[in-house]
C-alpha positions in Angstrom: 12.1 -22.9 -7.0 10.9 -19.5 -8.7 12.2 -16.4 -8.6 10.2 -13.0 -9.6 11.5 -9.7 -10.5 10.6 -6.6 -10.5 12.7 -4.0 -12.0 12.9 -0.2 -12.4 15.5 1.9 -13.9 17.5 2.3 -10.8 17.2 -0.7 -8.9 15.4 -4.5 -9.4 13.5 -6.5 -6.2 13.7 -10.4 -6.3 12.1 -12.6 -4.2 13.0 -16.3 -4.7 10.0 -19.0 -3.7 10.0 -22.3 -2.6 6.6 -24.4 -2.3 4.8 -20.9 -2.1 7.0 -20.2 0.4 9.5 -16.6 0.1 12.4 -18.0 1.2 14.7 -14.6 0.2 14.8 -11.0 -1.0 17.2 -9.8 -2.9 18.0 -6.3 -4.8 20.5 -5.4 -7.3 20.6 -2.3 -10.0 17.8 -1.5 -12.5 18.0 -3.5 -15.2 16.3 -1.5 -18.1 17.1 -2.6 -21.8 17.4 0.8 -22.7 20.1 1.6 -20.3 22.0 -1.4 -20.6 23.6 -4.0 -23.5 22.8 -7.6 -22.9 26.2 -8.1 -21.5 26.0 -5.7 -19.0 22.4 -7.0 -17.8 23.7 -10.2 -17.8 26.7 -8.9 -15.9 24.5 -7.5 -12.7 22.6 -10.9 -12.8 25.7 -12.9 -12.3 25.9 -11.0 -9.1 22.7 -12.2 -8.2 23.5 -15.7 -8.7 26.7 -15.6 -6.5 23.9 -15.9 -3.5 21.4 -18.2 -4.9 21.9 -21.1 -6.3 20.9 -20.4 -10.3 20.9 -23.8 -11.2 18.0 -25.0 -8.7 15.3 -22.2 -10.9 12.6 -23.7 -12.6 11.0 -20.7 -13.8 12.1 -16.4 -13.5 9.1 -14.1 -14.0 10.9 -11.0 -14.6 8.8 -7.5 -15.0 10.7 -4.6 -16.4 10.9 -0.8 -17.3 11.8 -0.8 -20.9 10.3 -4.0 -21.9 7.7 -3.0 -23.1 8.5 -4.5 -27.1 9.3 -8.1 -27.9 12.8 -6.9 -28.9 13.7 -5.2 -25.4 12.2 -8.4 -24.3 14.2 -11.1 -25.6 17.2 -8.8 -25.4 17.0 -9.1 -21.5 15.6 -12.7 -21.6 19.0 -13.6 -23.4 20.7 -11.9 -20.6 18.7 -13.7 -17.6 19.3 -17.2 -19.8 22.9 -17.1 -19.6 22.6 -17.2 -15.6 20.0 -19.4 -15.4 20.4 -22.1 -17.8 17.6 -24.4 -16.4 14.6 -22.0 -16.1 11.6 -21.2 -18.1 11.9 -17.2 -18.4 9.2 -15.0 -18.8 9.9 -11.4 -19.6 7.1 -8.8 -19.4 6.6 -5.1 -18.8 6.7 -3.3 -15.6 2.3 -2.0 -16.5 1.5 -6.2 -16.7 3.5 -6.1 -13.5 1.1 -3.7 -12.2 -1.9 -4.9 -13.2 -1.1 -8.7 -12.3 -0.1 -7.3 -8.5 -3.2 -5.3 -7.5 -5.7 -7.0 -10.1 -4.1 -10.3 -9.6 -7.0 -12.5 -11.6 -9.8 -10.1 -11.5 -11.0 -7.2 -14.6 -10.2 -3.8 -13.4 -7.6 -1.0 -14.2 -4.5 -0.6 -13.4 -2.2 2.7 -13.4 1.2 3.2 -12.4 2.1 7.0 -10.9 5.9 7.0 -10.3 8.9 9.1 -12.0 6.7 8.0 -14.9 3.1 7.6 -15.6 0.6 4.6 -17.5 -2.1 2.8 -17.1 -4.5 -0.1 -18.9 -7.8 -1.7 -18.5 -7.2 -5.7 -17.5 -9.1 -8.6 -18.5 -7.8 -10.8 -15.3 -6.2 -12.2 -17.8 -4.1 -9.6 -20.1 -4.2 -6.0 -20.7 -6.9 -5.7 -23.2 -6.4 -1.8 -23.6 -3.7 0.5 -23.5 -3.5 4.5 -23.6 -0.3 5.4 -24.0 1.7 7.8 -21.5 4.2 9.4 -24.3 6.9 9.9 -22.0 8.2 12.7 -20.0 8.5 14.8 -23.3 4.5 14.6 -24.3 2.7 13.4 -21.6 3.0 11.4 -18.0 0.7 13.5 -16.5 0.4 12.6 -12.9 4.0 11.6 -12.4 6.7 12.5 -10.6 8.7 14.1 -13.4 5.6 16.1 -14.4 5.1 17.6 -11.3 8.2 18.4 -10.7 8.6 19.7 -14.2 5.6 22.0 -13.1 7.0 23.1 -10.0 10.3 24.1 -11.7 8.5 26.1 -14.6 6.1 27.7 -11.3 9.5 28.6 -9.6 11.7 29.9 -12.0 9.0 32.0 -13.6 7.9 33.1 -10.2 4.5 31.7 -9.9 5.0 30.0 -6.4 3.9 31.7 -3.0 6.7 33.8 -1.3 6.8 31.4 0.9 7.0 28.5 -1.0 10.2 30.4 -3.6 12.0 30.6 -0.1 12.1 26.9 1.2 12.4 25.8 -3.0 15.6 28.5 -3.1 16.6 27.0 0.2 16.3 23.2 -0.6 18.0 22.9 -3.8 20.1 25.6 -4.5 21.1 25.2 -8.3 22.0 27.8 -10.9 19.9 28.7 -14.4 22.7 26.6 -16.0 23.1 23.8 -13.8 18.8 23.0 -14.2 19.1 23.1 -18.3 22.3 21.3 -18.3 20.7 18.6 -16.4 17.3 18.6 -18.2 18.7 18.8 -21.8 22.3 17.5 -21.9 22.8 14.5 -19.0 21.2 11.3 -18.6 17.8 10.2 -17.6 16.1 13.8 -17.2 12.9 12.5 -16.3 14.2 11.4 -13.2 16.0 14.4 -12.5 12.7 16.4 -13.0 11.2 13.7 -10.5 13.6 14.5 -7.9 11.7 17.2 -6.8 9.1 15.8 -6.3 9.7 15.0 -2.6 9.1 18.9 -2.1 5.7 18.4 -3.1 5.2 15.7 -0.1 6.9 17.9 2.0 4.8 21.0 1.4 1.2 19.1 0.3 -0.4 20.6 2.6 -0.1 24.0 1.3 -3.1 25.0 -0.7 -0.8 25.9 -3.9 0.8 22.6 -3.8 -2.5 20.8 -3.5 -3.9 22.3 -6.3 -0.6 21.6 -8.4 -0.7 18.3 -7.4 -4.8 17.8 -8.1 -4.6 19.4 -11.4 -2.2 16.8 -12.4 -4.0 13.7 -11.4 -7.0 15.3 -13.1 -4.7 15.6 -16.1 -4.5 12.1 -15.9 -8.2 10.9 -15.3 -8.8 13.2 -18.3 -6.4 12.1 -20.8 -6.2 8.4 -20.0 -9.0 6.7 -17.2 -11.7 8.2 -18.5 -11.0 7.1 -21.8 -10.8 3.4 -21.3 -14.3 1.3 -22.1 -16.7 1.5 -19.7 -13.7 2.8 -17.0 -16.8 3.9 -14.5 -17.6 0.2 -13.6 -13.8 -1.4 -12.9 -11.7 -0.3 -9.6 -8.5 1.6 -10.5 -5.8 0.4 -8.7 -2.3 1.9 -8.4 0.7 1.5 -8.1 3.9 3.6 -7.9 5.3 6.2 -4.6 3.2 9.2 -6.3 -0.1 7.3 -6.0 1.1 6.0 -2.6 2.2 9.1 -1.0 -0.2 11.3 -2.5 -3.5 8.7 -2.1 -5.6 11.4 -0.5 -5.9 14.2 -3.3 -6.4 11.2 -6.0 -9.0 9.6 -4.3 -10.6 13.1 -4.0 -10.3 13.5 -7.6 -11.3 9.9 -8.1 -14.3 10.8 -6.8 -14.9 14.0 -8.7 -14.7 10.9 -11.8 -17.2 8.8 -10.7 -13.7 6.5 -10.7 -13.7 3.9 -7.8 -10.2 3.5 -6.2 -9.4 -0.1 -5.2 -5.4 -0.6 -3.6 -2.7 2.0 -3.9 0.5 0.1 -3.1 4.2 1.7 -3.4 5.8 -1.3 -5.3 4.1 -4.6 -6.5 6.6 -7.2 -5.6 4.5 -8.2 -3.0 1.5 -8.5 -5.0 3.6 -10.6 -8.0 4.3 -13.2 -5.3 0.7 -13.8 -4.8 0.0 -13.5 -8.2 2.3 -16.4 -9.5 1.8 -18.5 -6.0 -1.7 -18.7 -6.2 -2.1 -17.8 -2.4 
């Protein structure tokens, strides 16, 4: 049997396969190496293995956030080994994760739009180029946490519609210090910026949220997409709930690239178990 993974900072989707057959889905906690010491990654594993039995693995794909160096990598590989003592174990990032999903074994490029943003151009093979996002602090453009981050900045320094200040004020009622505390001081900010975001779906049909929202996916065609050798020619496939939720303003501005959009799917686990079944 195999068993794929697919893991985020908050949470990790495994599907277990027998004779190309999914036989089970399971999810436990996010399992990024920057989050976590080998022991506790090794730790939320064990829970895993308390309903499967670890011993009948042959082989664990396993597609991270965070691993995206061959340090990060082997320091989660260690982790996985101690639970499953017979498998092969592959450890890869979460952008081959993307590309192998929607791609699978064909060239084209592949971008993930989520609480963060990246994207590559893909050989069918391997990602053969690579412009890289910078994080929340320098770049992601077209994420989650840079939207929101623009909607904050738009709200507190009263650049939003009446309208739109009212049902913002309404919805999440924090103080001056409570936003800075929890952008410079606690934990994981970039998904605290990205939890805004879902006032953005909510309100995408206003014309001042549409034009935030395009202005940031151009953003990103400009600073990455268009950038990548002859991008014009490949399909751009995404991945990611910002691509998925928001697929009609990106395939307008697609279109304003000369950029052909191919799938847009929320999460690739589906796509990982076709890739490594072969079906």
């Amino acid at each position: 049997m195999i068993l794929i993974a697919d893991s985020g900072s908050t949470k990790t989707d495994w599907r277990l396969i027998s004779n190309s057959v999914e036989i089970s889905q399971h999810i436990t906690k996010g399992l990024n190496p920057y989050h976590l010491s080998e022991n506790q990654i090794s730790d939320e594993v064990f829970v895993l293995t308390k309903k499967i039995d670890a011993t009948k693995i042959s082989a664990l794909f396993f597609y991270g956030a965070g691993c995206s160096t061959e340090t990060k990598k082997q320091h989660v590989k260690n982790a996985l080994q101690k639970n499953f003592v017979n498998a092969h174990i592959e450890v890869e990032h979460d952008l081959l994760a993307a590309a192998r999903a929607t791609c699978l074994n064909q060239k084209g490029m592949a971008a993930i739009l989520g609480t963060g943003a990246n994207s590559c151009l893909f050989n069918g093979k391997e990602i053969i180029e690579n412009i890289p996002s910078l994080g929340y602090l320098l770049g992601d453009e077209g994420s989650g946490a840079y939207m929101g981050r623009m909607l904050l900045v738009q709200y507190l320094q009263h650049e939003l519609p009446n309208n739109l200040m009212e049902a913002f004020k309404k919805n999440y009622p924090f103080s001056l210090e409570q936003l800075l505390d929890s952008v410079y001081k606690q934990s994981m900010p970039s998904r605290y910026l990205a939890s805004f975001a879902p006032f953005l779906l909510q309100h995408k049909n206003h014309s001042h949220i549409r034009l935030l929202v395009e202005d940031a996916f151009q953003l990103f065609f400009t600073r990455y997409i268009c950038k990548y050798t002859n991008y014009h020619t490949f399909p751009l496939h995404f991945v990611g709930s910002i691509a998925f939720y928001h697929h009609e303003t990106l395939q307008y501005v697609a279109e304003k690239n000369n950029v052909h959009i191919g799938k847009i799917i929320e999460k690739p686990i589906a796509g990982l178990v076709l890739y490594h079944t072969g079906i």
